[in-house]
N, C-alpha and C positions, 0 to 999 in steps of 0.2 A: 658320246662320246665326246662332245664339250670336252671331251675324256670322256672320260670317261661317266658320264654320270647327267646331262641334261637331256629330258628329255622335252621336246620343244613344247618349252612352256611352264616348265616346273619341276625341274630340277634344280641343281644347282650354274654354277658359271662355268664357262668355258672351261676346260680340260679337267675339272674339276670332281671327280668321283666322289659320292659321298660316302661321309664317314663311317657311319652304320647301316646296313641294310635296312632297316626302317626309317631308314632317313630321304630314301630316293624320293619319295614322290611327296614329297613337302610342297604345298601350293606353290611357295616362293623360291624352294631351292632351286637354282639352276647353273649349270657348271659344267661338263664337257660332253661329250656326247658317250657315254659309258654307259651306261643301260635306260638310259633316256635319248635325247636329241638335243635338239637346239631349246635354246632360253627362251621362251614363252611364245613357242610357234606353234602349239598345237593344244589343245584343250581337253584335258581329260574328260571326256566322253566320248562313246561309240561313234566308230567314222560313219561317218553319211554318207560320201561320195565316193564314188569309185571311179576312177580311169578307164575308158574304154580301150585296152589295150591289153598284149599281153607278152611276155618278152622277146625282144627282136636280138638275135646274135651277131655277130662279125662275118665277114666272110673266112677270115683268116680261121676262127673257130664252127665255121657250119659245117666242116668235116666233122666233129666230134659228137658224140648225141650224148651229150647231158642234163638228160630231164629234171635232176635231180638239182641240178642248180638254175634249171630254167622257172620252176616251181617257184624257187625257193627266194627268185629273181620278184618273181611276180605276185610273194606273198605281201612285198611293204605296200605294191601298189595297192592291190587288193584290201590292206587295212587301212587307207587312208594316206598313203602319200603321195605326192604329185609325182617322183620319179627316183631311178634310182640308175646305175652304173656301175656295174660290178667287173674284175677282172681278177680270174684265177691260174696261177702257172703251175704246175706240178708235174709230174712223169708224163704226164697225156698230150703237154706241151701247156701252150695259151688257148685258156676262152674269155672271150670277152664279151659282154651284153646289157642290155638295156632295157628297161621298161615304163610305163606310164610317156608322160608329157614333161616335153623341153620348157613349157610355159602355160599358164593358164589361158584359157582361148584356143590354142592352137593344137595342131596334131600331129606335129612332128616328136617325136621321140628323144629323150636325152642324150648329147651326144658321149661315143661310149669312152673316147678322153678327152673329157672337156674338161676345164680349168673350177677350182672351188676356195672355197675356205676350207680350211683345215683345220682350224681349232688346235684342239691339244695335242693331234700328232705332231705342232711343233714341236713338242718336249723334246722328242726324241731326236730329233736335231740338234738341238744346244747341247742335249747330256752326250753327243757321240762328239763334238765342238770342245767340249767342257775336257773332255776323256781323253781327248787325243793331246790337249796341250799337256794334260799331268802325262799322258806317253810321251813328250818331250819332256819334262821336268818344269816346264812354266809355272804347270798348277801342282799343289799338293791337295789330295783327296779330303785328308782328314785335318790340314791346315784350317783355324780359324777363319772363314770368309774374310773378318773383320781387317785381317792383314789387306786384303787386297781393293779391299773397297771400307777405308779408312774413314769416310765423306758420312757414312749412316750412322753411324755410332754403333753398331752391330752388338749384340751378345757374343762376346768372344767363345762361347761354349759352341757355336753355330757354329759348323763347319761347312766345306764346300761338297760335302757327302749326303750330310742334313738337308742341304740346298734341294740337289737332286734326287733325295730317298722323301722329300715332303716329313720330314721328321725333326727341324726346325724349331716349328710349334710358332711358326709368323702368322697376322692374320690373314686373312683370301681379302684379298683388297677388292673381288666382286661381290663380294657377302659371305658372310661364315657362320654356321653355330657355333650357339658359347658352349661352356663345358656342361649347361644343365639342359640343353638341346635348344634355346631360344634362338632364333633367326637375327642375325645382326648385320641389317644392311650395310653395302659399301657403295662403290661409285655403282652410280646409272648403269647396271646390266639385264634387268631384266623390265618386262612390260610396256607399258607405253612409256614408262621414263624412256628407258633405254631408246625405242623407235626415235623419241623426238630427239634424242642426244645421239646419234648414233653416227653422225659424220663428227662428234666433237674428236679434235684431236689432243692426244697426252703425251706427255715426255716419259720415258722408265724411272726417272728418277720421281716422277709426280707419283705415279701410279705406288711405290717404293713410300716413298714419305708417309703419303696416306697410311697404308696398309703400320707403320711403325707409328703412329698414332693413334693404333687400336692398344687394347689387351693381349698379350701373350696366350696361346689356347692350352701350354705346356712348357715345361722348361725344356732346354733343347733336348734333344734324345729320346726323350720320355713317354712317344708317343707317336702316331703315324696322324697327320691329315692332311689332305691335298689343299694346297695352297699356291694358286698363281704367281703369289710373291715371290716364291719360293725361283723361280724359271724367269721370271723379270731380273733376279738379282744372278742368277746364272749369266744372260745375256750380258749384263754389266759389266761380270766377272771377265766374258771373255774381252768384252773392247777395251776394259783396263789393261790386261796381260796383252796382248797385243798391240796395242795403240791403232786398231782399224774398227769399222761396224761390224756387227754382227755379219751385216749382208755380202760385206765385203770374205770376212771370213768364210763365209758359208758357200761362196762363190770358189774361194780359192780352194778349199778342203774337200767339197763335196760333191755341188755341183756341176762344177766343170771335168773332173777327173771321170764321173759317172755318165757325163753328155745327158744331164737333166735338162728336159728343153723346157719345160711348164712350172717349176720351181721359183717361187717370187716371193722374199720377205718385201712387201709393198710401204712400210713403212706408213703414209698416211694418204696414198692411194688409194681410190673406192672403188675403183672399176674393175673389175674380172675381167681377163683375158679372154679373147674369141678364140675356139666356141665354151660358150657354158650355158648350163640349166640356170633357171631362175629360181630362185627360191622364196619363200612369204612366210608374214607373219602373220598369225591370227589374235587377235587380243580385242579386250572389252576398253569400249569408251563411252563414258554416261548409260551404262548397261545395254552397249546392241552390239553385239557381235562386228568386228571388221578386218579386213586383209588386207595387207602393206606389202608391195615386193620391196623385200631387203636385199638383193642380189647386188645394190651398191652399198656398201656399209664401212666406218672407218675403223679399221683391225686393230689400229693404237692401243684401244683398252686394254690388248691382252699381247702386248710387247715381249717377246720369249717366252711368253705364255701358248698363245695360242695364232695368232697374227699371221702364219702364212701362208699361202697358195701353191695346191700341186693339181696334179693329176692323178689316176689310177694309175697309168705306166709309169712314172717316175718313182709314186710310192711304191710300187712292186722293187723297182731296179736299186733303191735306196733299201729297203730294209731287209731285200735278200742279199746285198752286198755285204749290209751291215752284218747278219746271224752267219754269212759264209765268212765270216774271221777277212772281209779287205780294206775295214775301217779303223778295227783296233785290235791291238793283240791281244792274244787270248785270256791275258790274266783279267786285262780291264772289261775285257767283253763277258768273263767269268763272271764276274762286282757287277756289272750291267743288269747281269741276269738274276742276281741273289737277292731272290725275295725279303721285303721285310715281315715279319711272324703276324705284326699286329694291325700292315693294310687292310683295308677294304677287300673282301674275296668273291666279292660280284662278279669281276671283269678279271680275277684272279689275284696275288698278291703282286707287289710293286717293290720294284728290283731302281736300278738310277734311271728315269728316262720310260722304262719299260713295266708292263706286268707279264706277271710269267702264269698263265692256266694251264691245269691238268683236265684232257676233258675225256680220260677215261683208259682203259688200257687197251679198248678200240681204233682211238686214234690218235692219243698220245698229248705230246704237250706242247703248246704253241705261246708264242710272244707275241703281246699289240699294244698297240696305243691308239685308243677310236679320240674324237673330236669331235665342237662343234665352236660355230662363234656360238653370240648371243641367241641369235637366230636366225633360221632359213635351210640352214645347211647341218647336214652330219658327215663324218669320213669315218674311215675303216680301215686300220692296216693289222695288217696276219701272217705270223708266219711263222713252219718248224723252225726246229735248233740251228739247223742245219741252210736254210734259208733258201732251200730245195722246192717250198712248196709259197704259194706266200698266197692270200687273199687281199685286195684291196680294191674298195670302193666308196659311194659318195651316194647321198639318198637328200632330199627336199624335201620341203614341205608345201602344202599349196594353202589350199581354201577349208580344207575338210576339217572338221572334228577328229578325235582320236582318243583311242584308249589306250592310255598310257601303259595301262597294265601288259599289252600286248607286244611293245618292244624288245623287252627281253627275250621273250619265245620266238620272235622273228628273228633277231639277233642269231640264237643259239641255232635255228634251222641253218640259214644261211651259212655260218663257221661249220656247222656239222657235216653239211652238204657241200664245202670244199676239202675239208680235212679228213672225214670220215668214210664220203659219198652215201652220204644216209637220204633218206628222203626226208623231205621238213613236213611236219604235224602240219594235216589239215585242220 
């Protein structure tokens, strides 16, 4: 969920879905946590280790018996993650829970809201940011970007719809394929570049320059790929049209008016907030396997990208606020949700901010935006139309191996097993 799309270790970057479905498990891609994880935390091979644990509930939910998500809790452990923290609301009320290990060594449990990266569930922050100013009239949707952020030289064909639809055609400033599928590095995000570079800090407008010093992937419109750039020049967009930060807006707008207590764009901050899981990375140096805890790491690279810190209760209270129509009016929250035809349909199609899946006439169609940084960490947010029901949660990585092939069918048990009450495939 990187977005949508890294899974720890080889995928693409941060929030970053990729482009074709044969494109996910490219050695080097790595990009949000979308049907992979985190950037090079975990090694495509068969997990080896397992967690001696198996999932522990809340008290607030040990009235409810849902095996079906207790399972489905304790399927990532069980393939090889150090931990995970889930929290789902729906008619039966809240359950919340946990399973695996807070840290390696230890045997306490992850705590069930403790503080994370987020990765590319920022997007959908800036895009309801971005939405609400054009609901004042600040921003226009389909306006040039180039009007308002004068300073890049922008493609005036770009609009601030492009921006947030990932349709653009900018490069991913953490790495991109070109149009004949070849891997075209950018800054330090994956591997042990990235580990050794991982407290460096960056400006948006660095991150921006760079990425505009690549090749074009498309002329604007002409095409769908996710691109971090894309959500860095969003953020820009807003502290132009406002004259305040990002974090300052995001404070005034969202925030505060939702009593978000765990919500932290950290800016160049490495510390996680008590409590949190630790998260690691696994990667090769001079061919021997080794593990890093990344649980301090510098978010800068992925500036409106991917860069901030929640919890599961917050992401629940924010994105069921946002689907129950008390962030933006309905026409903009309509545009939010309209798929574009030619996204990526892994994680579903991509609407501004958001993707929109149909997972069947079972249980209908839900809106997310998963994440990861670089590495260590994945998130999860879910939710009906209606923002009635919502899924959100946060999984680690430890020491283990893994088969990458596996995440998506874990992925799917878990969504299925809130939205559907399905039991998840042994």
């Amino acid at each position: 969920m990187m977005e949508q799309g890294n899974v720890m270790g080889t995928m693409r970057r941060d929030g970053g879905a990729p482009r074709r479905r044969h494109t996910v498990f490219r050695p080097v891609a790595v990009t949000a946590l979308a049907a992979g994880l985190l950037a090079g935390t975990i090694a495509p091979a068969v997990a080896t280790a397992r967690a001696e644990s198996s999932a522990v509930v809340s008290k607030d939910a040990a009235g409810q018996d849902r095996p079906e998500l207790q399972k489905a809790v304790q399927a990532f452990v069980d393939a090889g993650f150090l931990g995970v923290q889930v929290r789902v609301n729906d008619e039966r009320g809240e359950w919340a829970g946990s399973a695996g290990r807070r840290k390696l060594g230890a045997s306490a449990k992850p705590p069930e809201n403790g503080h994370f990266w987020v990765g590319s569930v920022s997007k959908t922050f800036v895009a309801t940011v971005v939405l609400q100013l054009v609901a004042e009239g600040e921003i226009r949707l389909d306006a040039p970007a180039a009007e308002y952020l004068p300073e890049f030289g922008l493609d005036r064909r770009i609009t601030v719809r492009m921006l947030l639809q990932h349709t653009s055609g900018l490069f991913n400033y953490t790495g991109d394929l070109d149009p004949d599928g070849t891997w075209v590095p950018g800054l330090p995000s994956t591997g042990k570049e990235w580990l050794d570079n991982r407290f460096h800090s960056y400006r948006p407008q660095e991150l921006v320059r760079f990425a505009l010093s690549k090749p074009v992937k498309f002329a604007p419109g002409k095409d769908w790929s996710y691109s971090n750039t894309n959500y860095t020049l969003a953020r820009l967009l807003i502290e132009k049209v406002t004259g305040r930060s990002f974090d300052a807006e995001l404070k005034r707008r969202i925030v505060r008016p939702l009593g978000l207590k765990g919500t932290v764009v950290p800016g160049n901050r490495t510390q996680l907030p008590n409590p949190y899981a630790h998260g690691y990375f696994r990667y090769q140096d001079a061919g021997e396997w080794k593990v890093a805890d990344v649980s301090r790491q510098n978010p800068s690279l992925l500036a409106g990208a991917g860069d901030m810190i929640s919890t599961t209760k917050d992401l629940r209270t924010f994105f069921a606020a946002l689907n129950g129509g008390k962030l933006l009016p309905a026409k903009l929250l309509a545009e939010m949700r309209e798929p574009h035809p030619t996204s990526d349909p892994l994680y579903g199609r991509y609407g501004l901010g958001m993707f929109v899946k149909d997972l069947g006439p079972a249980c209908g169609t839900v809106l997310n935006h998963n994440g990861s940084p670089p590495a260590g960490y994945a998130a999860l947010m879910y939710s009906s139309p209606d923002g009635g029901k919502t899924l959100t949660a946060s999984v680690t990585a430890g020491d283990a191996a893994f088969d990458l092939a596996a995440y998506p069918k874990l992925l799917d048990g878990l969504v299925k097993a809130a939205f559907c009450g399905e039991q998840p495939a042994s």
